[in-house]
N, C-alpha and C positions, 0 to 999 in steps of 0.2 A: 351253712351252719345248720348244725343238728337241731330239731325244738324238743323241747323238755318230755314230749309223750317217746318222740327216740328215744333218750339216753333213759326212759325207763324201763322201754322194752331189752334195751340191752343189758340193762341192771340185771333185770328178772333172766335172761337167758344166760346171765353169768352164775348166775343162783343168790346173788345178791338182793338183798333187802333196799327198797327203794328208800333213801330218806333227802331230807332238805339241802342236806352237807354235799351229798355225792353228785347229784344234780346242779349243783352251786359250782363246785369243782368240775364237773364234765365241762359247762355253760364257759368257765373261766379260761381255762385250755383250748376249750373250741373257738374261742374270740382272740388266744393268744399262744399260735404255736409258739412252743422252744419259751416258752414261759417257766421260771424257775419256781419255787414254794412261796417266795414272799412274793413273787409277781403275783400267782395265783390269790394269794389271802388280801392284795392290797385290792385286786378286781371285783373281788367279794363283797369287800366294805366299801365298796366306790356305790355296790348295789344296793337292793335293799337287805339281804342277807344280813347277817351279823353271826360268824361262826369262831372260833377261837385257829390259833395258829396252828397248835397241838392237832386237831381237830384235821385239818387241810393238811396237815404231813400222813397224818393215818388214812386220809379218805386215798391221798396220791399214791402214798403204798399200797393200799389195796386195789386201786382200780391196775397198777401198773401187775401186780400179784394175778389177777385173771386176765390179763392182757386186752383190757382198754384203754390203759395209754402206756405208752411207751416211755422208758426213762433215757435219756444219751446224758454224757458226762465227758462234754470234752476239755480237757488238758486245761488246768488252770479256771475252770469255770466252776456253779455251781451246777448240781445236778438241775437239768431241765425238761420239760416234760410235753408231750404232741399225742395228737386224737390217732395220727395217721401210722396205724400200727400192723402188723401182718403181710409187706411187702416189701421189707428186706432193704429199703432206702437208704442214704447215706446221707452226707452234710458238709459243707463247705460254713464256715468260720471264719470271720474275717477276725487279725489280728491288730487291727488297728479299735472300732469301734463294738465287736464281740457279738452282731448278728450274724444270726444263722441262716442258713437255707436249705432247703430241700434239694436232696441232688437223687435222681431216679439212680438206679443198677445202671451201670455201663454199660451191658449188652447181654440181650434176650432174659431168658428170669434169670436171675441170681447166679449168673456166673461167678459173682468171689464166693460162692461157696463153695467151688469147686478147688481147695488148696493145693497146691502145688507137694505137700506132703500133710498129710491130715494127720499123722502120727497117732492114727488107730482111734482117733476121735471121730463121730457122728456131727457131722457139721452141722448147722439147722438156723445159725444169722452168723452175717458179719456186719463188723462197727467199723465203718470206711469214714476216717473224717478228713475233709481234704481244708488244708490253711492257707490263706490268700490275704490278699486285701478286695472288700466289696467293692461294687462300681461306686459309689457314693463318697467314699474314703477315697479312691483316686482319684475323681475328679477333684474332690478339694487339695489334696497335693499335689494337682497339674495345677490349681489356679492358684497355690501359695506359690509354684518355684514360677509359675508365668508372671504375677505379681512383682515376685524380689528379684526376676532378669529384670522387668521392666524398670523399678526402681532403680537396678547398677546401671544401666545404660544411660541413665539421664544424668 
């Protein structure tokens, strides 16, 4: 985890104004990738902080606006937000329980950026979300159908 003299230095070298909100929000994301805006505002007020809701959607647009955090937006979710920005990573989503994960590039740097027909566009990120179910989700559906064999058989 970053401390609070990082996420100023990076403020200032975004050209940003350091204040209490943006550093609350840095702090909040950085303890909780794939965190959505009410995740973020709820981690806030958990602290000592006390910043308004308004307030945490303006700061996340802007840090995501100079690219310190990153926004993903997969299918059916709300928009969510990570420290981990600048290398092109992807995400696996489980469709049962709705956590995410970080999934590296497939192979060497950024090969999906290389499309198969770019149709005269400048490539520069792809949004790779792969959907599954997590290990957590399966294991408790192998021990609900293990469970109800066991109960038919007796």
């Amino acid at each position: 985890m970053a401390t609070d003299q990082e996420f100023e230095k990076m403020l200032r070298a975004a050209s940003l104004r350091v204040t209490r909100a943006r550093i609350a929000v840095l702090n909040a994301v950085d303890a909780r990738p794939h965190a959505d805006a009410n995740d973020v505002f709820d981690a806030i007020h958990q602290g000592t902080d006390s910043i308004s809701k308004q307030a945490v959607y303006d700061v996340l647009t802007t840090l995501v606006d100079v690219g310190l955090l990153r926004c993903i937006k997969p299918s059916g979710s709300t928009a969510r937000y990570e420290r981990r920005v600048g290398d092109n990573h992807h995400h696996a989503v489980c469709r049962d329980c709705g956590k995410i994960t970080d999934v590296d590039c497939a192979i060497g740097q950024g090969p999906c950026l290389h499309a198969s027909d770019s149709h005269g566009y400048s490539i520069d990120e792809a949004d790779v979300i792969y959907w599954g179910i997590c290990p957590d989700c399966t294991a408790t559906k192998l021990l609900t159908q293990s469970s109800s064999n066991t109960t038919r058989s007796e």
